[in-house]
N, C-alpha and C positions, 0 to 999 in steps of 0.2 A: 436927608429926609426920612430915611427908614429907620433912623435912629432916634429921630424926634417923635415916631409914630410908636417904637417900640418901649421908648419912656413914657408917652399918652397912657398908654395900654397897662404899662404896669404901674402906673400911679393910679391907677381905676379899678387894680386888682387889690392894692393897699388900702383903698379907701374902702373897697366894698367889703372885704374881710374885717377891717376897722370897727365898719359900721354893723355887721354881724355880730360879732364881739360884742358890743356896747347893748345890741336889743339883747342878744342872750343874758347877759347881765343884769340889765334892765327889770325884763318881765320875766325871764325865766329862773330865775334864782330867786327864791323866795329867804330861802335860812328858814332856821328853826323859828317857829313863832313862842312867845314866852308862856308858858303853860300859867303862871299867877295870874297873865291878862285875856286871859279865857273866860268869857261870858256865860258859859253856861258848863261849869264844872258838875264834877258828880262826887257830892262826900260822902263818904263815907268809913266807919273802923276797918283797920287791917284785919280785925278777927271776922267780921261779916261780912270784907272782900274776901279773902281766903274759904272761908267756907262755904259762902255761895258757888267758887270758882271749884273747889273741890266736889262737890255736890254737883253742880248742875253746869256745869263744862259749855256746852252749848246755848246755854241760854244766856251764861254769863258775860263769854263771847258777843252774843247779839248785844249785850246791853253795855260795855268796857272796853272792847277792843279797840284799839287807835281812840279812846276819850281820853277826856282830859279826866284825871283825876285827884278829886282832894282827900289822902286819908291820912286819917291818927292812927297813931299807935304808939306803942311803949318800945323805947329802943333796944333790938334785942344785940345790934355785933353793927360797927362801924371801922371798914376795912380800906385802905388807901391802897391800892395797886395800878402803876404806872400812871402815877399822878392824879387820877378820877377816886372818889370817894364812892365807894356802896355802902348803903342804911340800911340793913336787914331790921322790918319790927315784927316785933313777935304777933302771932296770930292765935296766941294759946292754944296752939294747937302741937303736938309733937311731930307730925307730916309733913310740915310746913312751913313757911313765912310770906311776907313781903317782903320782897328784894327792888332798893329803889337806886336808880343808877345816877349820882347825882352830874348836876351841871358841875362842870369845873368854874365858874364864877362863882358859885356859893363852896370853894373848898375850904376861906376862913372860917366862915360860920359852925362848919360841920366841924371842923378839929377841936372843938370844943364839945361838944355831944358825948353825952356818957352814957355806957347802958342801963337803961330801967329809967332814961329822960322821958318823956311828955311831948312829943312832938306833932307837928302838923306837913305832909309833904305833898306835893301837888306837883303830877308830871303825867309822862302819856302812858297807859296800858296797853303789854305787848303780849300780856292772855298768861297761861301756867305750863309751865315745865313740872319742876316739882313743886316749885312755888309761884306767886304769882309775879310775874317783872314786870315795873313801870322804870321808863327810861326819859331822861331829860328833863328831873326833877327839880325841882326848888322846895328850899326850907323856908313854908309861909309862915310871917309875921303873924 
């Protein structure tokens, strides 16, 4: 009897841990959302993100930080390290760039990218170090 009581008990402890699991899962795991399917992007050039951000640090902040962002620029250095691509564009500036950390599903797209290309990238804003880092980027069509 104590044994059929102490199997109840722990089939009810597997089930509930189970079931915790699945809601975690569920509702709390989101993933990355796709920055191209962002509704309300902000475009802008690498050279008037970089210099707003250089310039006006806080205000910039208010207006880019964790946004989605869409900018152009001219490819200044595309670096592959431990299998993620970075798209550095130039911001004509000497102090500076955009440094954009790409998604690893667009690595074929990128290996093809030469410097002084024409490009469009659209990902999240993580503000300026020395330059400004958007992470989680896609190469828009």
């Amino acid at each position: 009897m104590k044994k059929k009581i102490a199997l109840f008990l722990l089939l009810i402890i597997v089930i509930a841990i189970a079931a915790l699991i699945v809601v975690k899962f569920a509702f709390f795991t989101e993933g990355h959302k796709d920055p191209l399917k962002s509704e309300d992007k902000i475009n802008i050039t690498a050279k008037k993100l970089f210099s707003f951000y250089n310039q006006y640090e806080d205000s910039a902040n208010t207006m880019y930080l964790d946004s989605v962002i869409s900018v152009s620029g001219s490819v200044q250095n595309v670096e592959l390290n431990q299998g993620r691509y970075t798209v550095t564009l130039s911001s004509e500036d000497s102090s500076g760039a955009v440094i954009c950390e790409m998604d690893i599903k667009d690595n074929e797209k990128i290996k093809s990218l030469k410097n002084g290309s024409l490009i469009n990238l659209v990902g999240y804003c993580n503000g300026i170090l020395i330059d400004v880092q958007l992470d989680r980027c896609k190469l828009a069509e």
